[in-house]
C-alpha positions as CSV (number, residue, x, y, z in Angstrom):
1,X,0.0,0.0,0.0
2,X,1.5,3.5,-0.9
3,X,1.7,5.9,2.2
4,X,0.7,9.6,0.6
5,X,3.8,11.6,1.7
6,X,5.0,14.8,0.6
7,X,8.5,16.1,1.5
8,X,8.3,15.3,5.4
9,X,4.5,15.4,5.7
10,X,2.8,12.2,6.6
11,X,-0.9,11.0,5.9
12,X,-1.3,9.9,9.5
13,X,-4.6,8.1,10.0
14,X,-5.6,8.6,6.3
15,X,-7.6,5.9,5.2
16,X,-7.2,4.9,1.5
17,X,-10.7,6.6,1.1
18,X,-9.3,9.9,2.2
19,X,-11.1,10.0,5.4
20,X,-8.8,12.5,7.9
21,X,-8.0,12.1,11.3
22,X,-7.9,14.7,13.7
23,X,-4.4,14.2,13.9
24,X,-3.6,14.5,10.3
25,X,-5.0,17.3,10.4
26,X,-2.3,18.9,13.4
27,X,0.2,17.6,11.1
28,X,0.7,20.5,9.1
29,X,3.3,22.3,7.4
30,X,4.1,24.4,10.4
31,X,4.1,21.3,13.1
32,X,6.6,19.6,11.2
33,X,8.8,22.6,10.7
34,X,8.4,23.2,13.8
35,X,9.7,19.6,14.5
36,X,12.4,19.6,12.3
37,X,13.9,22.8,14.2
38,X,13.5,21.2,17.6
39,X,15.4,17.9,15.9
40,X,18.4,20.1,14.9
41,X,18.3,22.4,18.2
42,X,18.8,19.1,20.0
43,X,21.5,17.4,17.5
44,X,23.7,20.5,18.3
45,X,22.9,20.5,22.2
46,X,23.6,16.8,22.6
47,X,26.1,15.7,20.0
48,X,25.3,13.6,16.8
49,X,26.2,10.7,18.6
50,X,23.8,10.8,21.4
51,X,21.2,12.4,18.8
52,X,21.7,9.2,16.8
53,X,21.0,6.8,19.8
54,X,18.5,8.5,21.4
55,X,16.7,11.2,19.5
56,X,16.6,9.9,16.2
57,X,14.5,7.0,16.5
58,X,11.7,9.2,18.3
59,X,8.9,10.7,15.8
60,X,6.1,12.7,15.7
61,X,2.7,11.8,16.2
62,X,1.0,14.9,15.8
63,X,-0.1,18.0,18.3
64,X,-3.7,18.6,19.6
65,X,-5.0,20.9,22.2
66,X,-1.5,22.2,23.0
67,X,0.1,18.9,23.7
68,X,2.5,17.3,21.3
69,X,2.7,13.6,21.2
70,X,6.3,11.8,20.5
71,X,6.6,8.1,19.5
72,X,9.3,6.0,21.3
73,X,10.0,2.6,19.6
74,X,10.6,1.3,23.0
75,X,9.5,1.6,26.3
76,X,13.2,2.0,27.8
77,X,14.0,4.5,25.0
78,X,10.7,6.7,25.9
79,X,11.9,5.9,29.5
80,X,15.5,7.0,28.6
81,X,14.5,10.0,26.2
82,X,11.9,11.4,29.2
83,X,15.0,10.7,31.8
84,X,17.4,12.7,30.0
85,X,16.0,14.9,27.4
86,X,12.3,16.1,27.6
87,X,12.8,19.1,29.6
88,X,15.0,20.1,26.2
89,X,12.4,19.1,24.4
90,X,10.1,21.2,25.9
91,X,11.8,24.3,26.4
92,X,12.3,24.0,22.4
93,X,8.9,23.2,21.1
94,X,8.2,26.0,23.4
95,X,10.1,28.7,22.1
96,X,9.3,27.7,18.7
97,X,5.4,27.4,19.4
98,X,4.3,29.1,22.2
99,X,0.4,27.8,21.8
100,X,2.2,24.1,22.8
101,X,2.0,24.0,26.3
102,X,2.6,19.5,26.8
103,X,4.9,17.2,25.4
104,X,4.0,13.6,26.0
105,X,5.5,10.4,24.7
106,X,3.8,7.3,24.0
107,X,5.3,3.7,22.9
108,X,4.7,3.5,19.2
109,X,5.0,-0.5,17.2
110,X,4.4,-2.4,14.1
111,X,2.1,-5.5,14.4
112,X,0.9,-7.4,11.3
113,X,2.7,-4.1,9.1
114,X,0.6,-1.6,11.1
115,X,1.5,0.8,13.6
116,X,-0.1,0.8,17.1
117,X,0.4,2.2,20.8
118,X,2.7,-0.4,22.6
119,X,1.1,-1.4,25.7
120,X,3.2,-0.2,29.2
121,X,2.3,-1.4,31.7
122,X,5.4,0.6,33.6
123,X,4.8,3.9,35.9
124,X,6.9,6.8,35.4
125,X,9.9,5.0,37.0
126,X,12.9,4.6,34.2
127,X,12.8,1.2,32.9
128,X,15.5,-1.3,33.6
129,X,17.7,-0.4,30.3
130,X,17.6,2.6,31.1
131,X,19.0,2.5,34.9
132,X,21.3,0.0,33.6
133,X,23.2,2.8,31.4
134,X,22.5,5.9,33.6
135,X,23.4,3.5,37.0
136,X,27.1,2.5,36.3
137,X,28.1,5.6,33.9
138,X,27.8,3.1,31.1
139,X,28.6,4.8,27.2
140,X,25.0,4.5,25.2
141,X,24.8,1.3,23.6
142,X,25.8,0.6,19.9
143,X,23.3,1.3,17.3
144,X,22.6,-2.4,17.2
145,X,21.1,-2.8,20.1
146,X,19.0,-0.1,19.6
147,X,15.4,-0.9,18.2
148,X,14.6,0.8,14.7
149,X,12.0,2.9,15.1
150,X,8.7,0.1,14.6
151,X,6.5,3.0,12.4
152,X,7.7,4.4,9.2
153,X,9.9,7.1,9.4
154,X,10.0,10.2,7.0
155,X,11.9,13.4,8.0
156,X,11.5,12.1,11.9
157,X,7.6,12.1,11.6
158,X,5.6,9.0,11.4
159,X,4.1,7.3,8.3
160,X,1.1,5.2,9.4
161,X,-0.9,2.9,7.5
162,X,-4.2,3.5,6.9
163,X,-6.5,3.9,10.6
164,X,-3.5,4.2,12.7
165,X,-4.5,6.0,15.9
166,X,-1.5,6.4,18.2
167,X,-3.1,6.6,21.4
168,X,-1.3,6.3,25.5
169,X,-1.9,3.0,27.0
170,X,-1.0,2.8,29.8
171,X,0.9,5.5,31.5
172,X,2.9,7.8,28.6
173,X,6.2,10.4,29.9
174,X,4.4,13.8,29.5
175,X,6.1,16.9,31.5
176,X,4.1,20.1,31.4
177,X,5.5,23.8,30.3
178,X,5.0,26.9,31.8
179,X,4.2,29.8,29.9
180,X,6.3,32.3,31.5
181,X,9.0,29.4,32.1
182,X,9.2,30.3,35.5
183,X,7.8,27.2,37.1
184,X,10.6,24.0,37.0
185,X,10.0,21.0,35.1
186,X,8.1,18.6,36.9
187,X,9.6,14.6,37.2
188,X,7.2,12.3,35.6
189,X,8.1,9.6,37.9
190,X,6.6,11.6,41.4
191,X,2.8,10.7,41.0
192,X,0.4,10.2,44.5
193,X,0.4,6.2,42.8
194,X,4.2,5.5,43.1
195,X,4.7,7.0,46.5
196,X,5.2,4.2,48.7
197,X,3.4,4.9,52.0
198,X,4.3,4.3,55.6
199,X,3.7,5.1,59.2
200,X,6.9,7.7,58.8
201,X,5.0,9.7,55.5
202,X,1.2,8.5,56.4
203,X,0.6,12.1,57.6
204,X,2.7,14.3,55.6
205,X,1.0,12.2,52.1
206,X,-2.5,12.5,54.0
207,X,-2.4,16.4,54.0
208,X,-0.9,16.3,50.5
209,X,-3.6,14.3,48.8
210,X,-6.3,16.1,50.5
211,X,-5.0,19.5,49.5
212,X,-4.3,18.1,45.9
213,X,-8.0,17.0,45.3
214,X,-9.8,20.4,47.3
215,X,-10.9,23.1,44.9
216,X,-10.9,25.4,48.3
217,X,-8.0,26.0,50.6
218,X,-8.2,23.5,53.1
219,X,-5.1,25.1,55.2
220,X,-2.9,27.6,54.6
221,X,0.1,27.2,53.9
222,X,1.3,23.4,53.8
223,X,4.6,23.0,55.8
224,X,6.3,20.0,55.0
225,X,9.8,19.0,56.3
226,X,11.9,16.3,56.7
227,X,15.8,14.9,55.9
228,X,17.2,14.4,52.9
229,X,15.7,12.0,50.3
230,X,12.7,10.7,52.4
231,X,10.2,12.0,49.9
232,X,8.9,16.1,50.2
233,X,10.1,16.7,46.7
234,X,8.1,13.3,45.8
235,X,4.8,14.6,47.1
236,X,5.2,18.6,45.9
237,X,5.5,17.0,42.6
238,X,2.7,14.8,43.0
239,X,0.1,17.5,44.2
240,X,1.7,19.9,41.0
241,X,0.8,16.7,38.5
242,X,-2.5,16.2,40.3
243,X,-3.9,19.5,40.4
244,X,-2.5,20.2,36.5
245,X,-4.3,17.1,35.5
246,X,-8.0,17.7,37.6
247,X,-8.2,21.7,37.3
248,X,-5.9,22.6,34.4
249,X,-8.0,25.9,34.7
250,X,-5.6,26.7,37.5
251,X,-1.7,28.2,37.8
252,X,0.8,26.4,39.1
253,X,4.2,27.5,39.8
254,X,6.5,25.1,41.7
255,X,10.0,26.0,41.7
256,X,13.5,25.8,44.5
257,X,13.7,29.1,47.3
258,X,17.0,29.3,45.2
259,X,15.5,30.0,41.9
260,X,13.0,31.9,43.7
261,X,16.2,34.4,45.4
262,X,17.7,34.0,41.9
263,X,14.9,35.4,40.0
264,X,14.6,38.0,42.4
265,X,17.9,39.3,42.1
266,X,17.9,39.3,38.6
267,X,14.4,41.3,38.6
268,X,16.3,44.2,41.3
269,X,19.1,44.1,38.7
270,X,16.9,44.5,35.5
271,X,15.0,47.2,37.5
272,X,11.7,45.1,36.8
273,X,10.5,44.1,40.0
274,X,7.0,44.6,39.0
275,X,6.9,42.5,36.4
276,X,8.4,39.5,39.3
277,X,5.7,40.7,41.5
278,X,3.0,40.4,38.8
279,X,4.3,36.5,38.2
280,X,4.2,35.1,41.6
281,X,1.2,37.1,42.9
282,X,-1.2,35.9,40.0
283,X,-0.7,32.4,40.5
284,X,-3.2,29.8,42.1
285,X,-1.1,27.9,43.5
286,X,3.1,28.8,44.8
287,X,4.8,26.0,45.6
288,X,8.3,26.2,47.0
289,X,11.1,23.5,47.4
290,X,13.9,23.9,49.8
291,X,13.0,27.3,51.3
292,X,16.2,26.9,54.0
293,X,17.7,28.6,50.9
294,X,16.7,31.8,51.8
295,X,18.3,31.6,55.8
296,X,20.2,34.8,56.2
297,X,19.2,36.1,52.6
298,X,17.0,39.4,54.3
299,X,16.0,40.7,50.9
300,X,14.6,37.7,49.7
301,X,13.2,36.9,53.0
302,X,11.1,40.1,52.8
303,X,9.9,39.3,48.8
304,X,9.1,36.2,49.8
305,X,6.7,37.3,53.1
306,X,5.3,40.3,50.8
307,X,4.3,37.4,48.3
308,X,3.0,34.8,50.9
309,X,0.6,37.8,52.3
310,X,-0.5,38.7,48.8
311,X,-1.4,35.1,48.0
312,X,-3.0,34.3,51.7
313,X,-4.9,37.3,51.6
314,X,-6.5,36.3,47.5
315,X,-7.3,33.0,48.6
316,X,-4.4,31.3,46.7
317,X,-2.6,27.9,48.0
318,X,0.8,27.8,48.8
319,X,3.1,24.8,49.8
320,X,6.5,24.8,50.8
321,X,9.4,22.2,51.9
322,X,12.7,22.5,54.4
323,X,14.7,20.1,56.3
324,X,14.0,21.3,59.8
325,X,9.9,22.6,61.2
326,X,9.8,26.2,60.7
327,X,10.3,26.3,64.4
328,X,14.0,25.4,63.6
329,X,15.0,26.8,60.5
330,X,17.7,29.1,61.2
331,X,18.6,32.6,60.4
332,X,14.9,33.2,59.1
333,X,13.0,36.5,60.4
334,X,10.5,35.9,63.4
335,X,7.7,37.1,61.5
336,X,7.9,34.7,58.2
337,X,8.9,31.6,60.4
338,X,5.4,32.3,62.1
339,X,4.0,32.5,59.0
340,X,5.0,29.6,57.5
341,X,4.4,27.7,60.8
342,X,0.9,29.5,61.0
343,X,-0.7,26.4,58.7
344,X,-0.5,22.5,58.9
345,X,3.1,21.5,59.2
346,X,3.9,17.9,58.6
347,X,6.9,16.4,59.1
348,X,8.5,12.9,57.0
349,X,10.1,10.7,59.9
350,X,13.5,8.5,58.6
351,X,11.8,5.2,56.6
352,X,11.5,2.5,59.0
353,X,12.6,-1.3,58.0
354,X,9.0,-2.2,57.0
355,X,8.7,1.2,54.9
356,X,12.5,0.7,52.9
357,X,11.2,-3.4,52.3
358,X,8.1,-1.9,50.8
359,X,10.2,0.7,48.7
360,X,11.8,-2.0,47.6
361,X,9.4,-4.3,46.2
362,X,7.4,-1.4,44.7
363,X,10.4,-0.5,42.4
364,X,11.5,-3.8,41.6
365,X,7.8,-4.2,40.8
366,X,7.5,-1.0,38.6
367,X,11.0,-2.4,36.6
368,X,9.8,-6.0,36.1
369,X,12.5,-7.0,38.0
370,X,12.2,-10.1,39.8
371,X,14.0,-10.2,43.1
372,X,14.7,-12.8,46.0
373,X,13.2,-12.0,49.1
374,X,16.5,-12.7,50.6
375,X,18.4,-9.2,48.9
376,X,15.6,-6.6,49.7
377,X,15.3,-7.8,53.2
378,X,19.4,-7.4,53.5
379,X,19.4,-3.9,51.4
380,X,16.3,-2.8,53.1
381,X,18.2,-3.6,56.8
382,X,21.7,-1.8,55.6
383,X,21.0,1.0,54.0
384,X,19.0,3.1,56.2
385,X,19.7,6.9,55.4
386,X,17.1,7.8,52.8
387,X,15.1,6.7,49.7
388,X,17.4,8.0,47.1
389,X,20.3,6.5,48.4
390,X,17.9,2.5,48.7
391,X,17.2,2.8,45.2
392,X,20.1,3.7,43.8
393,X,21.7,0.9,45.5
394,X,18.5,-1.1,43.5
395,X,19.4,0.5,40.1
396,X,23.2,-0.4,40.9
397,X,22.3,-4.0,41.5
398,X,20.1,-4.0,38.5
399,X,22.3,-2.6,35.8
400,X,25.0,-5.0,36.7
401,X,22.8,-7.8,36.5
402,X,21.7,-7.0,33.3
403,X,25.0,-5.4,31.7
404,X,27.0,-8.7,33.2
405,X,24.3,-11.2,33.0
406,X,24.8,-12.2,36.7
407,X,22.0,-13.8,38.4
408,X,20.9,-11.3,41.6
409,X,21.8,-13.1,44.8
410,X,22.7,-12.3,48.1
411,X,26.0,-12.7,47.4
412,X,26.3,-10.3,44.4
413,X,24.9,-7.8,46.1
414,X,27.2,-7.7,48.4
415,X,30.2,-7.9,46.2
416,X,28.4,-5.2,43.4
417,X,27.4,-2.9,46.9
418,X,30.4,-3.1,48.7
419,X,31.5,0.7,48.6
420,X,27.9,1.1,49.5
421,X,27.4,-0.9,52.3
422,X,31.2,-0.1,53.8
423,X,30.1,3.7,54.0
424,X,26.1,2.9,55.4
425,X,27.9,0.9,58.1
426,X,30.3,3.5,59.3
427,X,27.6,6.3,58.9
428,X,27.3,7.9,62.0
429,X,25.5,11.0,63.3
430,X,26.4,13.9,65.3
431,X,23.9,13.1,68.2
432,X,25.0,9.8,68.4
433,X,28.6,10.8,68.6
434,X,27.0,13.5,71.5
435,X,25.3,10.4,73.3
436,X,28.1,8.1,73.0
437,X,31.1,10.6,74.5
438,X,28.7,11.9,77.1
439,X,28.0,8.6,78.2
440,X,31.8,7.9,78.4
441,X,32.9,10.8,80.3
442,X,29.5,10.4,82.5
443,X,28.3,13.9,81.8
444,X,24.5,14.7,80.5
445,X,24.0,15.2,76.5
446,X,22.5,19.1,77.2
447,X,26.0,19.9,78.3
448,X,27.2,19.4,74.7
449,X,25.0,22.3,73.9
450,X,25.6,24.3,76.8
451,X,28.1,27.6,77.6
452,X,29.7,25.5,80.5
453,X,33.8,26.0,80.2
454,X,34.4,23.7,83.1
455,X,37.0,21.5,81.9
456,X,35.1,18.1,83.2
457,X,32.3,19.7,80.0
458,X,34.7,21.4,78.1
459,X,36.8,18.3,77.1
460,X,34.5,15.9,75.8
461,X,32.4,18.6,74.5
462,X,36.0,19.2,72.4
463,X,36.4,14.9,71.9
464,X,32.8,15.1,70.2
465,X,33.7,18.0,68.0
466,X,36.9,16.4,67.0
467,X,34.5,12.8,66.1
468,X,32.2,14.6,64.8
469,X,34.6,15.8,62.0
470,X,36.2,13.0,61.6
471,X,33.3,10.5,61.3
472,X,30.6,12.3,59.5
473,X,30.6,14.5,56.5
474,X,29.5,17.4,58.1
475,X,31.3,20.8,57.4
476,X,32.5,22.6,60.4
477,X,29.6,25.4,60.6
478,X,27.0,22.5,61.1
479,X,29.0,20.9,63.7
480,X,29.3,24.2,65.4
481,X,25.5,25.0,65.1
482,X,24.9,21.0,66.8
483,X,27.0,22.0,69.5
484,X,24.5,25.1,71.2
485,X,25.0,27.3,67.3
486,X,28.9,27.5,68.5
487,X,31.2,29.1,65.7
488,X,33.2,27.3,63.3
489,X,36.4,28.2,64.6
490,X,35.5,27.0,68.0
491,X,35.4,23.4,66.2
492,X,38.6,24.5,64.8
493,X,40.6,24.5,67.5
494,X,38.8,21.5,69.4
495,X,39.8,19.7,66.8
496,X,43.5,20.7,66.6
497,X,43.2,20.5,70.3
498,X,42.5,16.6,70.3
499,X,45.0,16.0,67.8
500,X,47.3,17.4,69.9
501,X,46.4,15.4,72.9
502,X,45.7,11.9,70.7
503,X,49.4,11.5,70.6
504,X,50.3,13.2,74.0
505,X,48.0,11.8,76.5
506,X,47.8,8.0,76.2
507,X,44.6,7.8,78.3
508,X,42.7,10.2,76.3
509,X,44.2,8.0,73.2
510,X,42.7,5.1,74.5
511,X,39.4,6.5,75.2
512,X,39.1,8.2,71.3
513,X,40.0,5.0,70.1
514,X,37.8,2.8,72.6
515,X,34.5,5.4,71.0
516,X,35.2,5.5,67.4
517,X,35.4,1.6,67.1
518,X,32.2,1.7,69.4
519,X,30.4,4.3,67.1
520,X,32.2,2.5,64.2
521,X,31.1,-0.8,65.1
């Protein structure tokens, strides 16, 4: 059968009759100019090689109701190509057609010589092939191993036979655009389905859902905090997707408290502080990542409190994140840490064993990867510090599987994560290293904190300072601020003070020794 092509232009959906599909239609002149430039734009970014691997074998489908639709011969190179290059993509089509306000990407095959949506049955979560190469650094793979793209291919836009209907099944990689480009790219993989819940996040994903699905303001703002990788940015993102999807009618803006203070500054430089004004205090909804950014930053501190009133007072949501209650955040004016503590605050807890095993099984689930029971009970009892840091350590494991063809046991996880499970073992934490030492010396933990300068206080005070440096990561501000907000150079010396001593009091020797291989152990 003769596909009806001109130059780059496809007949997609055109039956021999002549019967046009709505997205023939959006395939016009301009769409796949418009796709051709985008093409190029990200040849030169990426490099022809990558371009070849990657981008080449995607194609377009067509663009309806400002959302352009991508074909991905495969489900790991639509998982790889969202991974890696769709906020590119987006900020392209963008600038080229502002009335494009989507770009999704949908599994495109042949079967029986006719194109068709692939089924996935995969969440947002990058497939397998695709942690494989991004896990362990690996180079792309060769062109071989790469699947053609399955549809005819002219000019990068697909040629379908007669009734093809490209259509999602399944979930497809779409990532939304903001018209002013102020609002940051949203990850596909951070939906309200794969957050794994527990009694540590049962709260904190409560009070997100609820405030995702109400068309009101149920409370004002939403506070939530927690450490590192133990799932805030998760749930922003997945009340951002979920209101965008239910009430498109509605703004959203979620970006960092660093691009917040960035775009600030730029607006005082540019003398167009109206115009930033204007942005953040039309919006329905401001949501705000990180916002211990802006400790000690007064100017943006004051923007910031100015635009939280303006939004308050019209009604508007606004959700933020930080590591610590608002109670706690440091070098943050009185007035906005009441504010932001003046709503629901709910605080993430570190993932308990049951929560990490469920994690676990969720992923491997979501990557068709089957696992023994055996390795996620071992990974999900050693690494304990946060989410990210579990399923890398999964990806790890997978990618070497798969790259080495070694069967997952107990055993090669242990030899693949052995870097990995050397450092979770020695991990350590300040208040534990407080606990330990005033235990030791027989002194109370609040005297690690306090102004005493008895030397009974002031030497193991100065023996936790010195541990404290040597077995965490910590930089020597946040060891001050753990120890009653002393100053840096007070750790300084403590440290260089025990040094000293390590090699010229044998007793004190033996008891640093005797505490790190406790705390080590």
């Amino acid at each position: 059968m003769q596909h009806a092509v001109r130059g780059t232009q496809s007949a997609l959906g055109q039956s021999s009759g002549g019967m046009q599909s709505d997205q023939q239609a959006a395939l016009d002149d301009h769409t796949i100019a418009t796709w051709q430039v985008v093409r190029e734009k990200l040849r030169a970014e990426f490099g022809a090689t990558a371009y070849r691997y990657w981008l080449e074998p995607v194609v377009l489908i067509g663009v309806e109701a400002g959302v352009a639709r991508l074909g991905a011969p495969t489900r790991a190179m639509r998982d790889w190509v969202t991974q890696h290059y769709l906020d590119r993509i987006q900020a392209f089509w963008h600038a080229e057609d502002a009335n494009v306000h989507f770009v999704e990407i949908n599994i495109i095959s042949v079967s029986s010589g006719v194109a068709q949506a692939a089924p996935s049955s995969v969440d947002m979560a990058p497939s397998s092939a695709g942690v494989a190469a991004s896990a362990v650094g690996a180079k792309a793979p060769s062109k071989a191993a790469v699947s053609a793209p399955s549809a005819p291919v002219s000019g990068g836009v697909a040629v379908a036979e007669p009734g093809f209907q490209p259509q999602a099944s399944g979930r497809t990689a779409i990532a939304s655009m903001s018209d002013d480009g102020i609002s940051a790219a949203l990850d596909p993989r951070y939906t309200f389905d794969n957050f794994v819940i527990g009694k540590p996040n049962e709260f904190a994903y409560a009070a997100a859902r609820r405030l995702a699905e109400a068309e009101s303001v149920p409370f004002n703002p939403l506070f939530l905090y927690g450490g590192v990788g133990l799932g805030k940015t998760h749930l922003m993102h997945a009340i951002a997707w979920h209101i965008r999807r239910t009430q498109p009618h509605r703004t959203v803006i979620y970006l960092s408290a660093e691009k917040f203070m960035y775009r600030f500054i730029r607006a005082l430089r540019d003398k167009n502080t109206v115009d930033f004004k204007d942005q953040f205090r039309s919006v329905d909804v401001l949501m705000v990542d990180d916002v211990q950014f802006i400790s000690g930053k007064d100017s943006t501190q004051e923007e910031f409190f100015h635009t939280f009133n303006a939004l308050v007072d019209q009604g508007r949501q606004i959700i933020v994140s930080a590591d610590k209650s608002p109670s706690d955040l440091e070098d943050i004016e009185e007035r906005l840490r009441s504010r932001l503590g003046s709503g629901l605050v709910a605080d993430i807890h570190a993932t308990t064993y049951e929560l990490r095993l469920g994690i676990l099984e969720s992923k491997a689930e979501r990557q068709g990867v089957e696992l023994p029971q055996r390795v996620m009970e071992f990974l999900a009892h050693k690494i304990t510090a946060n989410v990210r840091e579990l399923e890398g350590a999964l990806n790890r494991v997978i990618a070497h599987s798969q790259l080495v063809g070694r069967e997952i046991s107990l055993e090669m996880v242990q030899d693949v994560l052995h870097d990995v499970l050397r450092a979770s073992e020695r991990r350590v934490s300040i208040e534990e290293i407080q606990k330990r030492v005033a235990e030791h010396f027989n002194i109370k933990v609040s005297d690690m904190h306090s102004a005493r300068r008895a030397r009974a206080v002031a030497r193991p005070r100065q023996v936790a300072m010195y541990l404290s440096k040597q077995l965490t990561t910590h930089s020597l501000p946040e060891i001050g601020r753990k120890f009653g907000g002393r100053d840096h150079t007070t750790v300084m010396h403590a440290v260089r003070k025990i040094e000293e001593l390590h090699s010229a009091d044998p007793s004190l020797s033996e008891d640093i020794d005797l505490l790190r291989r406790m705390l080590e152990g």
